[in-house]
MARFINU-674125 format. One record per residue: x negated, y negated, z of N, C-alpha, C in turn; residue in three letters. Coordinates in pm, whole numbers, padded with zeros to 5 digits, always signed. Example, Ala and Ser with C-alpha at 12.3 -4.5 7.8 and 13.67 -1.06 7.14 Angstrom:
<sites>
-01319+00569+00780-01230+00450+00780-01320+00330+00780ALA-01285+00225+00708-01367+00106+00714-01290-00003+00787SER
</sites>
This chain:
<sites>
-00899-00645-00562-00866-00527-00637-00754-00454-00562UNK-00684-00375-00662-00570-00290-00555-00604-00151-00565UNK-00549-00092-00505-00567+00014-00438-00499+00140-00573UNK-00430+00091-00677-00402+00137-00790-00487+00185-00909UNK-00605+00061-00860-00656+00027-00985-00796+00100-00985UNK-00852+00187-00837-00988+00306-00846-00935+00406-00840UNK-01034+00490-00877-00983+00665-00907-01036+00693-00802UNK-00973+00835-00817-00993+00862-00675-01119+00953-00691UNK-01160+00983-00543-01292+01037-00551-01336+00890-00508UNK-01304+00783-00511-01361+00660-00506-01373+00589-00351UNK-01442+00577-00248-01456+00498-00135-01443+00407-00170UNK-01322+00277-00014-01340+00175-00036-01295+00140+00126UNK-01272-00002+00119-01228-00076+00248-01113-00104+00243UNK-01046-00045+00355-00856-00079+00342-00892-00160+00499UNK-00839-00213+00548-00747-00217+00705-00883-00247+00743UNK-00997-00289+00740-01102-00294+00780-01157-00157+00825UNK-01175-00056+00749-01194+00057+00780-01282+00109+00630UNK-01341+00242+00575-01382+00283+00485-01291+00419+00470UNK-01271+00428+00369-01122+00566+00291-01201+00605+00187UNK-01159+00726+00164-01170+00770+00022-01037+00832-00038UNK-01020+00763-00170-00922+00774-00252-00913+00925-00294UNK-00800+01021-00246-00797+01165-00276-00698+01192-00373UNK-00612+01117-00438-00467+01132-00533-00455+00995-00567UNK-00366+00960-00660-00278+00804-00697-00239+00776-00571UNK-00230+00846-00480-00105+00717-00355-00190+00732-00260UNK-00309+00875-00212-00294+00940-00088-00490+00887-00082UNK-00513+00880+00046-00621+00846+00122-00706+00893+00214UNK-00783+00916+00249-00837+00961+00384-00927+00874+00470UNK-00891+00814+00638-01033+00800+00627-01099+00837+00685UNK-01237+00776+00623-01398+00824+00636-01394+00902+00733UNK-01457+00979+00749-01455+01122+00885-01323+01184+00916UNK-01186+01202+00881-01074+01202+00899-01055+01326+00811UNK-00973+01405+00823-00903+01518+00690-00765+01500+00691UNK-00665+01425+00731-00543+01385+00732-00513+01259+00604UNK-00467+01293+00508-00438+01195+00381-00342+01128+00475UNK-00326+00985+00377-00221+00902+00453-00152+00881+00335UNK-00076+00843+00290+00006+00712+00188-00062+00575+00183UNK-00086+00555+00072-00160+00379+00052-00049+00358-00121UNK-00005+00197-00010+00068+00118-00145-00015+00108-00298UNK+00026+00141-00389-00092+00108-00510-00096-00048-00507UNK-00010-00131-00416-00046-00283-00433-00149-00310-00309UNK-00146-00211-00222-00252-00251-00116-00374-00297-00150UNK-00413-00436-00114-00561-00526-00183-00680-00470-00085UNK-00733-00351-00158-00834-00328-00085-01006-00349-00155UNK-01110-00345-00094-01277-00386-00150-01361-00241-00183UNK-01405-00261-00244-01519-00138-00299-01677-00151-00211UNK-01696-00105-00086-01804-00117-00025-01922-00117-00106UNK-02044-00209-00067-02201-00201-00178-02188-00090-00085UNK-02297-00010-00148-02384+00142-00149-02474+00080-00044UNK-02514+00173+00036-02635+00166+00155-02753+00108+00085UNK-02798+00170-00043-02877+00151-00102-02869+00117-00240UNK-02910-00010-00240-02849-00056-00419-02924+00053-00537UNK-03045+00064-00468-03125+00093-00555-03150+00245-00615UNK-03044+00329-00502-03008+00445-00513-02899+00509-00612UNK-02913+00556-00745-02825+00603-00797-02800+00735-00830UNK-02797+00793-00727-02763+00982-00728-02660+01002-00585UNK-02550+00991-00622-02446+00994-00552-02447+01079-00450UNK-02384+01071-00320-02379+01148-00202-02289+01282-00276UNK-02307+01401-00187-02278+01532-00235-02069+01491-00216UNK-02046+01426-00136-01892+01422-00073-01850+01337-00183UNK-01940+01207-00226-01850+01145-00345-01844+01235-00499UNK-01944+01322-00499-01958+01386-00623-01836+01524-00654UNK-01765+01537-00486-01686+01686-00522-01532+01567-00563UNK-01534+01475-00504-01414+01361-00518-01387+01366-00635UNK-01509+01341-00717-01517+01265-00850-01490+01416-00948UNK-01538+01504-00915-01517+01644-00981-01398+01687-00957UNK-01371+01644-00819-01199+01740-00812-01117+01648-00900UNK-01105+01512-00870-01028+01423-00962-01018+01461-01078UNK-01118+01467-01166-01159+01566-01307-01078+01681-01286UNK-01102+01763-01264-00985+01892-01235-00845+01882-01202UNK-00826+01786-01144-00692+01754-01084-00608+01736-01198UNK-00689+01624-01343-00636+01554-01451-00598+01666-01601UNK-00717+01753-01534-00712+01854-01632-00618+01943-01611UNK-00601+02016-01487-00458+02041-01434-00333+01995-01494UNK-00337+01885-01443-00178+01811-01499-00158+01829-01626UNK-00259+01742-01716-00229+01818-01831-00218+01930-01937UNK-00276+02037-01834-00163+02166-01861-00028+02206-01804UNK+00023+02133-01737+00085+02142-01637+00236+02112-01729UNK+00187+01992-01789+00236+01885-01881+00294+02011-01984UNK+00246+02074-02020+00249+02176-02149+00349+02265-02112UNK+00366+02350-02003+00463+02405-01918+00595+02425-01936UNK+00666+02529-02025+00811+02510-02076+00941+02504-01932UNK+00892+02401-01850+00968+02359-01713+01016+02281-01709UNK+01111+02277-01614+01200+02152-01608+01095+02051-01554UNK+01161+01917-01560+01103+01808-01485+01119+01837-01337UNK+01175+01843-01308+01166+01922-01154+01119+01978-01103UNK+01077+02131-01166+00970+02195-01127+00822+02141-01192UNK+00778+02081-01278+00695+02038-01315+00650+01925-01204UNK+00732+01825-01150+00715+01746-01039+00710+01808-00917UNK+00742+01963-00877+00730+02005-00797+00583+02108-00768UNK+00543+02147-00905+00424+02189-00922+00319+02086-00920UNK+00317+01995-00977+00219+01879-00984+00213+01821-00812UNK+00300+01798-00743+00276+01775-00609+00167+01896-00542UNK+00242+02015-00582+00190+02125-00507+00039+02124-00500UNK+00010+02152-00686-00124+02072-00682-00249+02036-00664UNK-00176+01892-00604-00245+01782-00608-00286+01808-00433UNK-00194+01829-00329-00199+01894-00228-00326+02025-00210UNK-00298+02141-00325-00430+02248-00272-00583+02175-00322UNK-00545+02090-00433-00684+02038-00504-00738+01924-00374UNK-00665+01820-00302-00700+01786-00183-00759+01829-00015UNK-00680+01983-00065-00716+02048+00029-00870+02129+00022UNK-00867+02172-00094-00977+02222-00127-01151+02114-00109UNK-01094+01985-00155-01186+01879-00186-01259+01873-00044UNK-01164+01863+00081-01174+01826+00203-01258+01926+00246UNK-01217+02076+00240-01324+02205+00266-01426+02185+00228UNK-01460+02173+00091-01613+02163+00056-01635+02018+00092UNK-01595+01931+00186-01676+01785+00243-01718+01825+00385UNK-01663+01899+00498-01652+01972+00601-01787+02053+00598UNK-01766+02153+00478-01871+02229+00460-02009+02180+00439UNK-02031+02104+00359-02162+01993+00330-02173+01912+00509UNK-02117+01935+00588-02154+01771+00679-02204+01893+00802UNK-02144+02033+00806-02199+02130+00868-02350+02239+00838UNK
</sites>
């Protein structure tokens, strides 16, 4: 699978390591608050769950999966915006940046 093709909010295995997918390009990993850049062709694996049999998601994958949701809903108001493409690409970065930033606070906050 590539690294294009999960949403984010989504853990997986890059580099022999575990990340979670925070934007289309950008990454973190596991215990880390520094996003990186990941190729959308980078071939990375979707780790099994600790517990197969467990289906009520950890509190850190659930704000992922919610901010992502917000992030999309964002844009497409964003989209609506009588702005240039420029500033529209410059707002949509901006963002995608506080909605990452924010995501990371409330993961920090839960592990304290």
């Amino acid at each position: 699978m590539k690294f294009g093709q999960i949403a984010p909010g989504q853990r997986f295995r890059w580099k022999g390591e575990i990340w979670l997918k925070t934007s289309p390009i950008l990454a973190c990993p596991e215990g880390q608050d520094k996003p990186r850049l990941v190729p959308r062709s980078a071939p990375v694996e979707i780790p099994e769950p600790p517990d197969a049999t467990e289906t009520d998601p950890a509190p850190g994958d659930r704000i992922g999966s919610v901010m992502a949701e917000f992030h999309q809903q964002l844009q497409a108001r964003l989209n609506t915006l009588p702005v240039s493409p420029e500033q529209k690409k410059e707002l949509a970065r901006d963002l995608g940046l506080l909605i990452q930033q924010t995501a990371e606070s409330l993961r920090r906050s839960l592990r304290t």
